[in-house]
Structure formats: structure tokens, C-alpha cells
ZAMARGU-4260 file (C-alpha; in steps of 0.2 Angstrom, whole numbers, plus 5000, padded with zeros to 4 digits):
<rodrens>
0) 5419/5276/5777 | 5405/5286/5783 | 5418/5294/5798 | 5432/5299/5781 | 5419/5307/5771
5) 5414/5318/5786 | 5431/5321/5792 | 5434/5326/5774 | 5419/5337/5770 | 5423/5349/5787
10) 5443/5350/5782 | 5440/5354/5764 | 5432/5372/5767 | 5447/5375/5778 | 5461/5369/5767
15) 5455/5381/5755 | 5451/5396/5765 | 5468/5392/5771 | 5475/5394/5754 | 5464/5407/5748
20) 5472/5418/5763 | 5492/5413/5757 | 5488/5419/5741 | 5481/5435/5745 | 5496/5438/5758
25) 5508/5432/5746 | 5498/5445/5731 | 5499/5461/5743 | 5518/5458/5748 | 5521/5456/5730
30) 5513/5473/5721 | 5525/5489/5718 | 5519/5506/5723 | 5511/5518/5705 | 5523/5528/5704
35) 5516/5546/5706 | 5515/5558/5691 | 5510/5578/5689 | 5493/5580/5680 | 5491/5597/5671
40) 5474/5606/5674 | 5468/5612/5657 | 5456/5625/5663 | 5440/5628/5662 | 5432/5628/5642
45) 5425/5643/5639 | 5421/5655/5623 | 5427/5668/5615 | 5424/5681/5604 | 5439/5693/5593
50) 5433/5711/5594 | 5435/5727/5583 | 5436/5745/5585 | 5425/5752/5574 | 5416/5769/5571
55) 5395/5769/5575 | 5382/5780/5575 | 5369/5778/5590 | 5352/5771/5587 | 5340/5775/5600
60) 5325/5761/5599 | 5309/5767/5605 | 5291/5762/5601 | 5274/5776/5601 | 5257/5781/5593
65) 5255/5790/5577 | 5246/5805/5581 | 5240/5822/5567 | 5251/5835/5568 | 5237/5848/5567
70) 5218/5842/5574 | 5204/5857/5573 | 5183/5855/5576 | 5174/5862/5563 | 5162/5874/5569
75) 5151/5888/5560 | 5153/5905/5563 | 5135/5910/5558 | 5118/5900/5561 | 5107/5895/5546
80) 5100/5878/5538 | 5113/5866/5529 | 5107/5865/5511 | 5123/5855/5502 | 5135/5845/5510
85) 5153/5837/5501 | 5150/5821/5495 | 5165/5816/5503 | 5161/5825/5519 | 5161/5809/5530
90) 5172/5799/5542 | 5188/5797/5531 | 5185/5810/5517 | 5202/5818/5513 | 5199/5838/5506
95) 5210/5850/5501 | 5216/5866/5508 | 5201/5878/5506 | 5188/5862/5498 | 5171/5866/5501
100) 5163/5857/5517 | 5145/5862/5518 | 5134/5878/5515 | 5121/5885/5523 | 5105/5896/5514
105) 5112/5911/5511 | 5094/5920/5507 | 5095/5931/5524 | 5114/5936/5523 | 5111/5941/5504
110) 5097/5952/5508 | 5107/5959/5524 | 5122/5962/5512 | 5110/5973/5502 | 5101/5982/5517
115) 5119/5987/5522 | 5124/5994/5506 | 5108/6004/5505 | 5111/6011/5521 | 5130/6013/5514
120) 5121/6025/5499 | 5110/6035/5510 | 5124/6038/5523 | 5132/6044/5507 | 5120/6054/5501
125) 5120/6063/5517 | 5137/6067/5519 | 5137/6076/5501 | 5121/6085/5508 | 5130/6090/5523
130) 5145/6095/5517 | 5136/6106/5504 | 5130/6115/5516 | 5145/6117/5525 | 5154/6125/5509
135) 5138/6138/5509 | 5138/6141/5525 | 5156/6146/5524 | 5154/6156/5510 | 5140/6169/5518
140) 5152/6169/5531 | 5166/6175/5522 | 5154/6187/5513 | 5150/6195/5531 | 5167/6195/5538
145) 5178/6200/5526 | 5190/6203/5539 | 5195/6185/5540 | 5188/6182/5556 | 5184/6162/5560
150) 5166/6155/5558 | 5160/6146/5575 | 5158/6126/5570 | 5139/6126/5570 | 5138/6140/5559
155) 5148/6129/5544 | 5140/6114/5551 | 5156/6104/5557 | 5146/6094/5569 | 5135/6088/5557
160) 5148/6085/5544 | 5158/6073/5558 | 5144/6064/5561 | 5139/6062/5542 | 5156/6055/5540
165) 5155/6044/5555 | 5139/6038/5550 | 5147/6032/5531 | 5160/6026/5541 | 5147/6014/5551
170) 5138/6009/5537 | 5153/6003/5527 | 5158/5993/5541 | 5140/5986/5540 | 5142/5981/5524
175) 5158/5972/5527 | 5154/5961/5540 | 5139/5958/5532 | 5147/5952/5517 | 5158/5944/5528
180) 5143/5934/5538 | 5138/5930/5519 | 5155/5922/5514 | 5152/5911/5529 | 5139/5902/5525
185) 5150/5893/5514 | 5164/5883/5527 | 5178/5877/5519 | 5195/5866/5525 | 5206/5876/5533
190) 5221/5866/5527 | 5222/5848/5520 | 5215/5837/5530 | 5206/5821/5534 | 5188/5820/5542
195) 5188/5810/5559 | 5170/5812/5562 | 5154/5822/5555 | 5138/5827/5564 | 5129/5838/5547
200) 5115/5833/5536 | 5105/5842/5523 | 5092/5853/5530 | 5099/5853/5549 | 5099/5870/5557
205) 5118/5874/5564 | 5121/5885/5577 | 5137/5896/5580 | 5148/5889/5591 | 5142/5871/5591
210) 5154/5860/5581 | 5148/5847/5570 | 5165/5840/5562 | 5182/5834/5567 | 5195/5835/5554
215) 5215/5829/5556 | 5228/5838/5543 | 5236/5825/5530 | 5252/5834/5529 | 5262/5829/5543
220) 5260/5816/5556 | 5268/5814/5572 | 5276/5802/5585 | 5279/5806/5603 | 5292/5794/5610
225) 5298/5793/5630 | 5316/5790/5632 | 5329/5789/5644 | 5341/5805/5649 | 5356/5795/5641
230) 5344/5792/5624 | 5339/5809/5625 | 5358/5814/5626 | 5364/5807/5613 | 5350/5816/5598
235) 5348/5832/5591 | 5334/5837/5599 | 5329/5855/5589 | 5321/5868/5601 | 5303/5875/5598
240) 5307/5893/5595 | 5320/5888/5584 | 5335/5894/5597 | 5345/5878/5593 | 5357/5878/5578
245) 5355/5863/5564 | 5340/5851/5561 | 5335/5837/5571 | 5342/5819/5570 | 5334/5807/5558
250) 5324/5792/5561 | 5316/5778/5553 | 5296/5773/5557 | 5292/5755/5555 | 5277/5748/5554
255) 5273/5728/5557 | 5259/5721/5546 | 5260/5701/5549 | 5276/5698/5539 | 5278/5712/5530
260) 5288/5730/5538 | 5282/5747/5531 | 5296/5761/5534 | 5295/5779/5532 | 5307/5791/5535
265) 5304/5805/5550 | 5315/5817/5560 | 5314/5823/5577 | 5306/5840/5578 | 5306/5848/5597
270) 5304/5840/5614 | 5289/5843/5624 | 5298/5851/5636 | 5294/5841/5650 | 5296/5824/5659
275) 5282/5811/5660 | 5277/5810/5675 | 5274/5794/5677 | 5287/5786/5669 | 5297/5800/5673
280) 5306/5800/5653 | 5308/5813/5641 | 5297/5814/5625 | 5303/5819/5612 | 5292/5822/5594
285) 5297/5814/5578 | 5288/5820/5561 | 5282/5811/5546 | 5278/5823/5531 | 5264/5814/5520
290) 5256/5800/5530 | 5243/5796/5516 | 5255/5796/5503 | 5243/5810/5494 | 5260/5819/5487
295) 5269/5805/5483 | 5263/5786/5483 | 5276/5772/5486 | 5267/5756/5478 | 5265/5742/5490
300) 5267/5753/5507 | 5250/5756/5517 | 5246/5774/5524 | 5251/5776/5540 | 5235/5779/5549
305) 5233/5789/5566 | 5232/5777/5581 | 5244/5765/5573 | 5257/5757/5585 | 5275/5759/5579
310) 5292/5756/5579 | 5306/5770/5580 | 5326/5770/5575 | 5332/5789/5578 | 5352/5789/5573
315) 5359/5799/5586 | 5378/5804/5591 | 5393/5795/5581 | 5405/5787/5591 | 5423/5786/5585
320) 5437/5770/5588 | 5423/5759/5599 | 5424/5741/5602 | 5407/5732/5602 | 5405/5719/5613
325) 5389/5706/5616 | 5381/5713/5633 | 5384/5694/5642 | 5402/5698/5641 | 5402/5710/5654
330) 5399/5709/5669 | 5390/5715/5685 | 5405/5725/5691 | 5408/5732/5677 | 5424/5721/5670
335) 5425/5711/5655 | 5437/5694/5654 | 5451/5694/5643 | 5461/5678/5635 | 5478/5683/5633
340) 5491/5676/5621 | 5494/5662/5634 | 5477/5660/5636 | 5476/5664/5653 | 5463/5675/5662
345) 5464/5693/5660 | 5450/5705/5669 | 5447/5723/5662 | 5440/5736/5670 | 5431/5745/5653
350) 5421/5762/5653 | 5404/5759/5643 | 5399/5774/5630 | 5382/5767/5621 | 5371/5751/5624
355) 5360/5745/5611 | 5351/5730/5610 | 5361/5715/5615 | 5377/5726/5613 | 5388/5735/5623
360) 5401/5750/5613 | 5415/5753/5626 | 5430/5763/5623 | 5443/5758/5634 | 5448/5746/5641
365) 5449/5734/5626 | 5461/5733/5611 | 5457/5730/5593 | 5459/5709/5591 | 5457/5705/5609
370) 5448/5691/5613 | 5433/5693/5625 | 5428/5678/5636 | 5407/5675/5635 | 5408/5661/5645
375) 5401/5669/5664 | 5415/5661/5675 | 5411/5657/5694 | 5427/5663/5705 | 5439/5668/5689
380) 5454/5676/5695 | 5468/5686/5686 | 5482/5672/5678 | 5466/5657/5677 | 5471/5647/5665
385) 5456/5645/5649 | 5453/5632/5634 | 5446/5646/5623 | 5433/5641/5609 | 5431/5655/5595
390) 5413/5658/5593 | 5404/5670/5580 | 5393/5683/5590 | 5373/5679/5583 | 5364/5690/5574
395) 5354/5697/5588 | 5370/5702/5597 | 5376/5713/5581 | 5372/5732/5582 | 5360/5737/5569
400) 5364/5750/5556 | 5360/5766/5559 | 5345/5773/5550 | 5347/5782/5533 | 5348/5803/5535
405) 5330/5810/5533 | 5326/5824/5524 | 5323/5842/5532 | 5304/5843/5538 | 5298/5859/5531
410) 5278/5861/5529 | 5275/5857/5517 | 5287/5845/5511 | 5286/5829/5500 | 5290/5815/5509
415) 5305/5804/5507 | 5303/5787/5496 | 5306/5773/5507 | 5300/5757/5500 | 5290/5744/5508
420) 5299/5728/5512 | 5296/5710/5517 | 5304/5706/5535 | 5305/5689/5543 | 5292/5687/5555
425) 5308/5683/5568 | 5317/5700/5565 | 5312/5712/5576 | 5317/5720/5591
</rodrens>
């Protein structure tokens, strides 16, 4: 028994290894061939975006510093002792053209003014003497020579007559510039203006020459932007001596305060006339007419202070039948993918005109309607088969509207009145 059950537990394993390998002979023998089939390569999923010819103006972005359109020292022409000085006469005082800034003692000019009018009245006197004389002398002489013969000039005292004339002559010039030292103790504003700094005080002793006050006019402020050749290309940049025809184009000012947007409306006046030299751009000036709002106030906009960093939109050159296309879409050679009606792979060759922002106006190359692939394609070919997905272009691809047309600048001139607004914080650019 013990010799079966051996016998039987080393023939078991092969009876069914046996088996196990029938079977699996007998399975493969038995099995048909897949038949094959054609598999259609959908292409690559990519999107898209229809496009429109359309008519834009040009903005030209650009950032700078608000500056005074007119900056002069205040400095006296005559010496004396500062007895009265504006109230307002301190960092931040605004005057008006021609508002008293300080005087000095004007006890010394006062008396000089009459010392030169008394020498006016003696020089006077002297010339009536002299050419009383003269008429005497002339006289006689005629009385001697009744001939007709000509008396020698010191015989009728011309001499002394041209120098009694010369000498009234002198002494009213004396009595003008003395009246004229007189009127300057008295320094006024020599436009409207804003004080920067001050350096006078009651009972100082000023000196000619020396200033002790810097002043900004109010009037106008201005912006000195760098830009680009193709920027600059594309503005009305007038000339400074007023040899270009038509005004300059128009731009907007913003100013950021947290989440608020100030604008005012500006216009480019002139170039500098040179190129930077370090960033090598052209500047160009843009002019704000009433940075204080002392002409007009617009409730709720702050004053647009000198030093303050700002934001500038100058509408340059219009551009007629352009397609505007998200700046992704095109690429580093220059070519922009097309899905055609098939939705195969097209590649255009287009000739950009403008590029603002996140957008790129071309005009040709593209057709109204086309559909412009976004999707960046590794190894696309001409005839490359597309599953194209219609997308709507974000807002920070979408070119902004041009700014509004800004009055002429003509000093002086009211500003414009552009309201404050309330921007989100995430707009900006």
C-alpha cells in the first residue's frame, strides 16, 4: 500500500503537466488570426480662434515722471532787509501770476528816487540857463554881423548847451533806474506757479544774485516718455519751431492709486530732439494743461503732482482692413497656422504692421473668418490633419481702445474733463 501511494504521488504531477500541455497545444492550433483593420489618425487637438479684419488706431504704451513745464529760482535783483513775506510763501504755496512774494525796506531806494529827481530838476534848470544864453549870445551876434555871417559854436555856447542836454539826459536815466531799483524791492510771481522750496524770513538781509526760492508753474505739466523708432513712427510728433503742419497726437495719463485710476487728458508737444543714450529710444514730451485742477476741478480726481510715476496711452496712426491676432499665434519664423475647411493645416507667411500688448495687427496674409491655430505645434507640416477646438481670445489678448482725442495745448488752456474712475486692481498693463 505504502509502494501505490508513492507510485501514485510521483505520476499524478505528470498526468497533469501532461494534460495541461495538450490543452494548450490543442488552444493555440485552435485560434483564428484578428483580422486586420485601418485605424484613422484624428490629429493632434488644438485651438482655435476666428479672426476679423477691422480698422484700429495704434496706442503706443509708455510709462514716465511728471515733471513742471516751466521751473525758475527766485532770486532779487537788489540787496535790502526782508520786512513782509506771503503767507503762503512756503513749500507748496500756489500764487498767481504777478502775487506778491516778499518785499524788502524800501527807505534807501525811496530816498535815491528822490535824490535822482532832484538832480533831474537841477539838470533842468541848467539846460534853460544855458540855452538862454545861447539865444543872447546869438543875438549880439547877429547885431554885429548883420551880413549873415555864422557865429563860431562857443560864441552861442553850443558846447555847453550839448552837454546841459546830455546832462538832463543822464539824470532822467537816473531817475528811472532808480525808480526801477524801487519797484524791486517788491518780487512778485512771474507766472503761476507753485513753491518747491523757500529759504526767506522777516528781517533776513538778501543779496542780488543769491536765490532764496524755487517755484514750478501750475499751468502745464509735462511727461517725457522713451520709445522705440517704430512707436515713434507711428505719432504726430509736432516740431519745436512749429515747421510741422497739424497738432500732435493725443494721449491719456493714468495714474494708479491702490484701486482707483486717475486719467487726464495730454498731447504730445515736441520731441527732444535727441536719442537716449543709454537706452538708446527717442523721447518724446507729452503736456498736461492744469495739473492742480486750479481752472477747473474734477471731484474725486487727485492733483497730479510733479515726481509722480505714470501711465501713458498716446493714439498714434490708424490702420485700415487689419486682422488682430493673439501674439502666441505666431510664430518665430514669422508664420501663423491656419485650419482650413477640412481642417487640415495651413501655414501663412503674414507681414505684421502694429504690436500692442498681447496682440499682433497683420495685414496680409490672413482673411476675414479664417481660423488661426494657438495651439504651438511641434513638427506641423502643410496638409497635417487638426481636431480644432473654438476658444474666445482672454481679455488680456484684446487690443485696447484707443485713447479719446485731447484737446489743442494752448497756454493757457483749461484742461479737458476726464473723470476719475475706479479700476480693478488686476487691470493694468
Amino acid at each position: 500500500m505504502a509502494s501505490r501511494s508513492n507510485l501514485l504521488r510521483l505520476l499524478l504531477p505528470v498526468v497533469i503537466l501532461l494534460a495541461g500541455i495538450t490543452g494548450t497545444r490543442f488552444l493555440l492550433h485552435a485560434r483564428k488570426p484578428p483580422t486586420p483593420a485601418a485605424v484613422a489618425h484624428p490629429g493632434p487637438l488644438v485651438e482655435v480662434v476666428t479672426v476679423h479684419a477691422v480698422d484700429h488706431r495704434a496706442v503706443v504704451h509708455a510709462t514716465g515722471t511728471i515733471e513742471p513745464a516751466r521751473a525758475v529760482a527766485i532770486t532779487p535783483e537788489v540787496s535790502g532787509r526782508v520786512v513782509e513775506v506771503a503767507p503762503n510763501l512756503v513749500a507748496g504755496g500756489i500764487f498767481d501770476a504777478g502775487a506778491p512774494l516778499f518785499a524788502l525796506e524800501a527807505t534807501d531806494y525811496l530816498l535815491a528816487v528822490e535824490q535822482a529827481k532832484a538832480t533831474l530838476a537841477k539838470a533842468a534848470v541848467e539846460l534853460t540857463t544855458t540855452e538862454g544864453r545861447a539865444e543872447v549870445a546869438a543875438a549880439e551876434w547877429r547885431t554885429l554881423h548883420p551880413a549873415g555871417e555864422p557865429p563860431p559854436p562857443l560864441v552861442v555856447y553850443a558846447p555847453q548847451l550839448a552837454a546841459a542836454k546830455a546832462t538832463v539826459v543822464a539824470a532822467k536815466a537816473a531817475v528811472t533806474e532808480a525808480e526801477l531799483n524801487l519797484a524791486r524791492t517788491r518780487i512778485t510771481a512771474p507766472f503761476a506757479c507753485r513753491v518747491r522750496s523757500e529759504e526767506v524770513e522777516v528781517g533776513q538781509v538778501v543779496r542780488p544774485g543769491t536765490p532764496v526760492a524755487q517755484v514750478a508753474g501750475t499751468d502745464r505739466a509735462e511727461v517725457i516718455v522713451p520709445l522705440g523708432d517704430e512707436q515713434a513712427a507711428a505719432l504726430a510728433i509736432p516740431r519745436a519751431d512749429g515747421g510741422k503742419e497739424g497738432h500732435g497726437s493725443p494721449a491719456t495719463v493714468r495714474v494708479r492709486r491702490g484701486a482707483r485710476t486717475d486719467r487726464w487728458p495730454g498731447q504730445v508737444v515736441r520731441a527732444l530732439g535727441e536719442v537716449d543714450p543709454t537706452g538708446r529710444m527717442v523721447r518724446v514730451v507729452v503736456a498736461v494743461d492744469d495739473p492742480y485742477q486750479l481752472r477747473h476741478h474734477e471731484s474725486g480726481r487727485a492733483d497730479l503732482e510733479v515726481g509722480r510715476f505714470v501711465e501713458v496711452e498716446i493714439a498714434g496712426a490708424h490702420l485700415a482692413n487689419v486682422v488682430a491676432i493673439p501674439r502666441r499665434a505666431l510664430g518665430t519664423d514669422g508664420r501663423v497656422g491656419v485650419a482650413g475647411k477640412d481642417n487640415r493645416l495651413v501655414l501663412r507667411s503674414v507681414t505684421v504692421v502694429w504690436r500692442e500688448g498681447e496682440v499682433v495687427f497683420v495685414d496680409h496674409g490672413l482673411a476675414d473668418g479664417e481660423r488661426v491655430v494657438l495651439t504651438r505645434l511641434t513638427g506641423g507640416a502643410d496638409g497635417m490633419v487638426l481636431r480644432p477646438v473654438e476658444v474666445e481670445v482672454a481679455a488680456e489678448g484684446e487690443a485696447e481702445p484707443a485713447p479719446p482725442a485731447a484737446p489743442t495745448l494752448q497756454p493757457p488752456a483749461v484742461a479737458g474733463g476726464a473723470a476719475s474712475e475706479t479700476a480693478p486692481a488686476e487691470d493694468g498693463r
